[in-house]
C-alpha positions in Angstrom: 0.0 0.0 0.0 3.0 2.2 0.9 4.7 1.7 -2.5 1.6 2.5 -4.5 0.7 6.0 -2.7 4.4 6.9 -3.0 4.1 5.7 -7.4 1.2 7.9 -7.0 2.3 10.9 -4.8 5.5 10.5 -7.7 3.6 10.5 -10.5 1.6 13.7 -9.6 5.1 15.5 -8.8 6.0 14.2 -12.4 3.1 16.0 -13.4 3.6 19.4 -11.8 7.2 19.3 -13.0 5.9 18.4 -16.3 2.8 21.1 -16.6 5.1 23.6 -15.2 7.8 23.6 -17.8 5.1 23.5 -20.8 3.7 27.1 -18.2 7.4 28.5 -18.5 7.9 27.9 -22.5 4.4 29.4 -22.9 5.1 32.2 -21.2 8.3 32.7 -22.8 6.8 32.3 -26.3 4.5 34.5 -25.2 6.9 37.3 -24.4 9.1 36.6 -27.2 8.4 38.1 -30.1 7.1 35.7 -33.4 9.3 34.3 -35.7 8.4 36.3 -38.8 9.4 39.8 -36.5 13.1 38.6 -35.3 13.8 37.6 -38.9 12.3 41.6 -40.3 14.5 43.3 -37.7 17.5 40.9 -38.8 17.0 41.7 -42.4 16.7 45.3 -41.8 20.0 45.6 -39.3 21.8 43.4 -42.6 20.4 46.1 -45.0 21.6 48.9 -42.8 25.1 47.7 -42.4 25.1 47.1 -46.1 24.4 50.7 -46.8 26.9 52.1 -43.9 29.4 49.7 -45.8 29.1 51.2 -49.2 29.3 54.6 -47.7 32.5 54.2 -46.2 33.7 52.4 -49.2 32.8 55.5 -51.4 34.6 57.4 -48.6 37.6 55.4 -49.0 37.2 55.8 -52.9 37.2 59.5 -53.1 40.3 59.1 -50.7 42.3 57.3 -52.8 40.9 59.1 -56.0 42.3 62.5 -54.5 45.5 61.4 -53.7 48.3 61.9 -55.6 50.0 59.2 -57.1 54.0 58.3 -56.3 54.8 59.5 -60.3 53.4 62.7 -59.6 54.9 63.7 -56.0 58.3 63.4 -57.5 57.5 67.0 -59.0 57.2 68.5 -55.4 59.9 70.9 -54.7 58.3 73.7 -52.1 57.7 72.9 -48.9 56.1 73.7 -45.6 59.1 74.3 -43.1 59.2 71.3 -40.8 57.6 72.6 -37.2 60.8 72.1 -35.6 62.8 74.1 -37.6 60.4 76.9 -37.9 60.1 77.5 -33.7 64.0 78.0 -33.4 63.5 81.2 -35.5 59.9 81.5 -37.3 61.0 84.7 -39.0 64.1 83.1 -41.0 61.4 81.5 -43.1 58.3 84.0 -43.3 58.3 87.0 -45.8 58.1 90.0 -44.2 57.6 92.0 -47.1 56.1 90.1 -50.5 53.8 86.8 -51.0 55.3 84.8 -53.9 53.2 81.6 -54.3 50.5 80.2 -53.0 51.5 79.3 -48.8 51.5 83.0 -47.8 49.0 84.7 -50.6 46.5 86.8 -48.8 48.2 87.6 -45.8 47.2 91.5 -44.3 51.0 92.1 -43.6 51.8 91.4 -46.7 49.6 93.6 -49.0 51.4 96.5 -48.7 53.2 95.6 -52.2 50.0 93.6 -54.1 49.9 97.5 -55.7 53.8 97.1 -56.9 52.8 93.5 -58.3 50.1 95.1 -60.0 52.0 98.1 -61.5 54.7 95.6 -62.1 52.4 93.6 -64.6 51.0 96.8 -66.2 54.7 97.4 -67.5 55.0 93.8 -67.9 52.2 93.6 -70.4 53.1 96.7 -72.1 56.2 95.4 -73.6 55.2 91.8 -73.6 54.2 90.5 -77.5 51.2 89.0 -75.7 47.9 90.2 -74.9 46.5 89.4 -71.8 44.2 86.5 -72.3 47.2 84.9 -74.4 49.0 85.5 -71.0 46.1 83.6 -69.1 45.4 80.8 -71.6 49.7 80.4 -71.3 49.3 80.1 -67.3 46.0 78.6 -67.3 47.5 75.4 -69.7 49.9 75.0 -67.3 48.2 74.9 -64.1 47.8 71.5 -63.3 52.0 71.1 -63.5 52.5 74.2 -61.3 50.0 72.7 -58.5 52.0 69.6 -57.7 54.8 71.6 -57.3 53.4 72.3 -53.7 53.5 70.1 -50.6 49.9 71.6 -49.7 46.9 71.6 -51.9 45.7 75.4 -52.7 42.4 76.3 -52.1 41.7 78.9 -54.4 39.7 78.4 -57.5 41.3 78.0 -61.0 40.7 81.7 -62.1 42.0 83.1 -58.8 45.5 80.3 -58.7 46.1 81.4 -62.2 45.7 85.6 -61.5 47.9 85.0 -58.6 50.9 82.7 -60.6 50.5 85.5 -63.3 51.4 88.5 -60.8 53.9 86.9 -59.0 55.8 85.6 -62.1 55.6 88.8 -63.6 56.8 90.7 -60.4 59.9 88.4 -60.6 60.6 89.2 -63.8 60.4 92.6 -64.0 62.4 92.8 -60.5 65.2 91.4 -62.5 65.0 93.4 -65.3 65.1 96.5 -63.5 68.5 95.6 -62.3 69.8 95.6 -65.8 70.9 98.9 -67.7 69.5 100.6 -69.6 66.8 101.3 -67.4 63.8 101.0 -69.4 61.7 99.3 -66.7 62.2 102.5 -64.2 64.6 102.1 -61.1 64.4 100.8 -57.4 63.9 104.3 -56.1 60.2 103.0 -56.4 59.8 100.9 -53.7 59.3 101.5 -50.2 61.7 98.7 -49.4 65.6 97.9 -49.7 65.6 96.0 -52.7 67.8 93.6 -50.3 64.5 93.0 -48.3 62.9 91.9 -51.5 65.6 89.7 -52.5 65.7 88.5 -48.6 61.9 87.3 -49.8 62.2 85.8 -53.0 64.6 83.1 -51.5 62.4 81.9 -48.7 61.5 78.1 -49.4 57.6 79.0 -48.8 57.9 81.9 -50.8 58.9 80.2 -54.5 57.4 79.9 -58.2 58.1 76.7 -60.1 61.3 78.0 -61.9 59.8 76.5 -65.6 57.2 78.6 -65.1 58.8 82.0 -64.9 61.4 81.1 -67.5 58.5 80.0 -69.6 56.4 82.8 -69.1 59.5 85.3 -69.7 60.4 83.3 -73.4 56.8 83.6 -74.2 55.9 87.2 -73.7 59.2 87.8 -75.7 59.7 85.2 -78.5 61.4 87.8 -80.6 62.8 90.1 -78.6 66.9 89.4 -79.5 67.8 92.3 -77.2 66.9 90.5 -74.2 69.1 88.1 -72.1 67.6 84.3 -71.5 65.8 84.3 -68.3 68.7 81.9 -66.7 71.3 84.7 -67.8 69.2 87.6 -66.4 69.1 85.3 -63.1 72.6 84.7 -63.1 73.7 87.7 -63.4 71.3 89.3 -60.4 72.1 86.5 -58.7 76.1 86.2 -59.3 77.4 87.3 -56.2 76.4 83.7 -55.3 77.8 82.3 -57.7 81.6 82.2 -56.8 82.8 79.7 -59.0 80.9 81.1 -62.3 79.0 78.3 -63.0 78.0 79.3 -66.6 74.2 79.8 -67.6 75.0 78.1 -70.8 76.0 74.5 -68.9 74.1 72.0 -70.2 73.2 70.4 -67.6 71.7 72.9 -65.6 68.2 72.8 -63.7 67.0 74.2 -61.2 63.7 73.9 -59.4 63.4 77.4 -58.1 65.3 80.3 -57.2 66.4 79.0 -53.8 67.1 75.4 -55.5 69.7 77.4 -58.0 71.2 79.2 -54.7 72.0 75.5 -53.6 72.8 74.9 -56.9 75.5 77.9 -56.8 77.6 76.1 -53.3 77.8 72.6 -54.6 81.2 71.6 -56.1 80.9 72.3 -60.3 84.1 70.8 -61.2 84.4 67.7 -59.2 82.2 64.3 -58.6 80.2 64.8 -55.7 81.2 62.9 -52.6 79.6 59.6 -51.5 77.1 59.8 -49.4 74.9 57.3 -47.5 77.7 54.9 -47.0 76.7 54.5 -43.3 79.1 56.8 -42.3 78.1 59.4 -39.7 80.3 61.8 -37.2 79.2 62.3 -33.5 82.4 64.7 -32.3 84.9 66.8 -33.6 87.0 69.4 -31.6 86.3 72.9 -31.6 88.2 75.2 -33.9 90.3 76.5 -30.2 91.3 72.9 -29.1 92.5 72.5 -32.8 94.5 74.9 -32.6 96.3 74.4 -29.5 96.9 70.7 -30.5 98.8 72.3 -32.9 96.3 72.5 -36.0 97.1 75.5 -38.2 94.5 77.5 -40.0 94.7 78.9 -43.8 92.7 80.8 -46.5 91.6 78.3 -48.9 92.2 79.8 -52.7 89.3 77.5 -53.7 86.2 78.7 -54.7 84.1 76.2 -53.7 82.6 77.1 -49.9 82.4 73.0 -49.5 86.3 72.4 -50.0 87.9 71.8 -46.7 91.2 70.3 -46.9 93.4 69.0 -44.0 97.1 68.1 -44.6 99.9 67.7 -42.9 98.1 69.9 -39.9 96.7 72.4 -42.1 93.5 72.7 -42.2 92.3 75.2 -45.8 88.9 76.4 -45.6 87.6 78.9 -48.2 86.8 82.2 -47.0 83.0 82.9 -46.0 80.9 86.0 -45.1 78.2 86.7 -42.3 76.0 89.1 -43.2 72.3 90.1 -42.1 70.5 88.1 -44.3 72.9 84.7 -43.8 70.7 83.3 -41.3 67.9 83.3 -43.3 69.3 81.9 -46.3 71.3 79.3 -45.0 67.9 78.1 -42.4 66.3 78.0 -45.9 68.8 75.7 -47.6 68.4 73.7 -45.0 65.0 72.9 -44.9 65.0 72.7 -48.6 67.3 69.6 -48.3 65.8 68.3 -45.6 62.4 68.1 -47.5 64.2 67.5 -51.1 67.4 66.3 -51.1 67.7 64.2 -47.8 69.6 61.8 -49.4 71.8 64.7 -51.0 72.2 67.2 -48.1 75.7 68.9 -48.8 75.1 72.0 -47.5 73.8 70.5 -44.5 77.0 68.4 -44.4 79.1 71.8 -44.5 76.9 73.6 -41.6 77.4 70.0 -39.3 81.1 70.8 -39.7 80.6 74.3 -38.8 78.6 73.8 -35.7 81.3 71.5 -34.6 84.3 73.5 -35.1 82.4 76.9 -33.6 81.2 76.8 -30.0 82.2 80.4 -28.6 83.4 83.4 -29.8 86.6 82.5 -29.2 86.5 80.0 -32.0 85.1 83.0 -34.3 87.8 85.4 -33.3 90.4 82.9 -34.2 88.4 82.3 -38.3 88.4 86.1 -38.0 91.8 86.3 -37.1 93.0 83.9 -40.1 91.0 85.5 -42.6 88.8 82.8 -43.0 85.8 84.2 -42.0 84.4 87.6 -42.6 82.4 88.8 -39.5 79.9 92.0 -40.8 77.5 91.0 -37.7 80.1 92.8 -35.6 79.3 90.4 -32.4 80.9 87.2 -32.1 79.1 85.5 -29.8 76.0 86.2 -32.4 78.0 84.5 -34.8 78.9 82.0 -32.8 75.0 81.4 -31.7 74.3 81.2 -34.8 76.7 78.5 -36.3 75.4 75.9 -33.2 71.5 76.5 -33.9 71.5 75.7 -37.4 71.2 72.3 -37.1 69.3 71.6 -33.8 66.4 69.7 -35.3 67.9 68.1 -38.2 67.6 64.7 -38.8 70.9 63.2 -40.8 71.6 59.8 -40.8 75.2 60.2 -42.5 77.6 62.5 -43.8 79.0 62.7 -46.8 82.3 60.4 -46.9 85.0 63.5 -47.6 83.7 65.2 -44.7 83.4 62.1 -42.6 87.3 61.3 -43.3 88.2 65.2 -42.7 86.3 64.9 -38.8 88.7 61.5 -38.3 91.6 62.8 -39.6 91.5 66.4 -37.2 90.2 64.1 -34.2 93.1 61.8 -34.3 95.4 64.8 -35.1 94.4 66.6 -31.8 94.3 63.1 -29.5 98.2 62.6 -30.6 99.8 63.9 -27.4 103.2 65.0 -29.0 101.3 67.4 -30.8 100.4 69.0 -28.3 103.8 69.0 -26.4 105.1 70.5 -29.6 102.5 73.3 -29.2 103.3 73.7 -25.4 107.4 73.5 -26.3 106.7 76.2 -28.8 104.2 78.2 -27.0 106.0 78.7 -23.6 109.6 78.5 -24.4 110.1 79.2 -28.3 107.2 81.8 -29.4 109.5 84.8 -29.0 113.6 85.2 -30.0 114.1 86.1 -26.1 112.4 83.1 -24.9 114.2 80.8 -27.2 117.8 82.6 -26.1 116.8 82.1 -22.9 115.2 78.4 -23.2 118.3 77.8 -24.8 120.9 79.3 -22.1 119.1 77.8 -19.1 119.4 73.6 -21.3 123.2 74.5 -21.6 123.3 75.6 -17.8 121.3 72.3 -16.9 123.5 70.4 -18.4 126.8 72.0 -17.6 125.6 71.6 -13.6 124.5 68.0 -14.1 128.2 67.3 -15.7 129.7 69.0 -12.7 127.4 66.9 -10.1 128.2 63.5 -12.3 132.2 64.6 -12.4 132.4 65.0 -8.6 130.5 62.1 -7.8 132.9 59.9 -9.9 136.6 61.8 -8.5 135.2 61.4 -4.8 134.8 57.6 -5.6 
């Protein structure tokens, strides 16, 4: 009887277990929504992921349709100035008078002269066997080329990019023709400005034209004019006192990017291969132009015209002569962010500046150049120049030097760590740098040895 009320007490628990699970999945179905609504809302999330998809892949088209390709970015030559280098001294590389180009056009501070540019063109377009909209169509053809010429994409429209090239180019030209007699395109007395300042300007990395387009525009304004120079010769010459080692306007194989480019142009060596560079080889130290010279290291004039041709030989260390002026800073910060942009794998005249920043520390070292004739101080303050020469180069990244260089730094480091050097210096310096010293150097060796002939003498006759 026991068993069968406990099969049925088990039975009915069966039961309630059974009942209450079909309760729970009713309810649930009930709260759940029906089949046909979970698949809509899955087929509209699909269909909105699909369309957020093929947005962003449009996105990611237009992206890749604006960019340049590699082919074309090999025609960039003017450049932002790296952040870096423009904090050590922002003014080196902004135009404080005239906008040339597109990076600075527009600027307040620098309208003062837009009325010059535009007087400049009237005269330009006077003599010019071009009328104006042949001028345009010239410029306008040629856009496309001058635009990838610039690290940063212009936002002015077509009409207002080709007035502006127009202007500027004609500015240029007409600058440089005033310089030449006769003077048939008036005189400097017209500006407001030193035409120093203006020149100061034009040679600013942000501040360039595409060379080809200036020359172009200058040969096509005057097809038949015989009596003019080439535009490269009327550069040349306003640009010759540069050009120390008369590199000819006629070379074949001369090009230039822009006016600054042909200022690098104008340092590099013209009648010798260049030397090797990235060959791994890079210099961390070399001594200052005083510890040089107290380990014995003399300093000459080079004859060379070249500024790059340092020689060291048999403790003579030739360097050609070199000015500081006002406007050195500026010129020489430009170079150097031009290479460091452009020619990173080519920086020369960064090489040169490295050396420089090593040899000058103080102005003692730039008293001793000035002393030698090698350099020409017109800044008047040495410790200027001196601060100048070691903050050129904070910022720049070089991996290597070029190999001459690299060979020069090793040669004048092992020179000055050679301690009889340095005694000779000492020898000469403190007992043979006047004829009384050396008589009396001299007299007091033969006395030494005299008394040390006596002392040996009576030691040996008392034995």
């Amino acid at each position: 009887m026991k068993e069968s009320a406990s099969a049925e007490m088990q039975g009915e628990a069966n039961a309630l277990i059974i009942n209450g699970n079909e309760n729970s999945e009713s309810q649930r179905e009930a709260n759940s929504p029906s089949g046909n609504e979970s698949q809509s809302r899955e087929a509209n999330a699909s269909i909105e992921n699909e369309h957020q998809d093929r947005a962003l892949a449009n996105d990611i088209t237009q992206l890749l349709e604006g960019s340049e390709p590699p082919s074309s970015r090999k025609y960039c030559c003017i450049y932002r100035v790296p952040r870096d280098l423009r904090k050590l001294n922002g003014e080196a590389y902004t135009p404080q008078i005239i906008s040339i180009g597109p990076f600075h056009h527009g600027h307040e501070r620098l309208e003062t002269l837009e009325k010059l540019k535009v007087e400049y063109f009237k005269r330009f377009v006077k003599k010019a066997e071009r009328n104006i909209k042949d001028l345009v169509s010239y410029i306008r053809d040629r856009e496309r080329d001058i635009r990838r010429c610039y690290s940063e994409t212009s936002k002015l429209s077509s009409d207002n990019y080709v007035k502006m090239i127009m202007l500027d180019a004609s500015f240029i030209i007409v600058f440089f023709l005033i310089s030449k007699p006769p003077r048939e395109w008036g005189c400097y007395q017209e500006f407001t400005v030193l035409p120093e300042r203006l020149r100061d300007d034009i040679l600013l990395l942000e501040n360039q034209l595409p060379f080809f387009i200036i020359e172009g525009l200058y040969n096509f304004a005057f097809t038949s004019c015989s009596n003019y120079l080439s535009f490269t010769q009327l550069t040349f010459e306003y640009f010759a006192y540069y050009n120390s080692q008369k590199m000819s306007h006629d070379d074949p194989n001369f090009e230039t990017k822009h006016l600054l480019d042909l200022l690098r142009t104008f340092f590099l060596p013209q009648s010798q291969r260049l030397p090797q560079r990235n060959c791994g080889e890079n210099v961390r130290h070399l001594y200052t132009v005083s510890q040089l010279h107290e380990a014995g290291v003399k300093f000459k004039v080079s004859s060379s015209k070249c500024l790059f041709d340092l020689k060291f030989t048999n403790g003579v260390l030739k360097i050609p002569s070199f000015k500081i002026y006002r406007d050195t800073e500026s010129y020489v910060r430009n170079l150097v962010a031009l290479e460091q942009c452009h020619y990173f794998s080519n920086a020369y005249f960064t090489d040169y500046m490295r050396v420089f920043d090593f040899l000058v520390d103080t102005a003692k070292d730039v008293d001793l150049l000035v002393r030698k004739g090698i350099m020409v101080n017109w800044l008047g303050d040495s410790n200027a120049v001196a601060t100048l020469c070691n903050n050129l180069c904070k910022h720049i990244f070089i991996l290597d030097m070029n190999s001459d260089y690299s060979h020069l730094c090793k040669d004048l480091n092992t020179f000055y760590e050679d301690r009889r050097h340095r005694w000779k210096v000492i020898l000469r310096r403190d007992y043979f740098s006047n004829p009384w010293r050396t008589t009396a150097t001299i007299a007091a060796t033969i006395l030494l040895v005299v008394t040390f002939t006596q002392t040996v003498c009576s030691i040996i006759s008392l034995s």
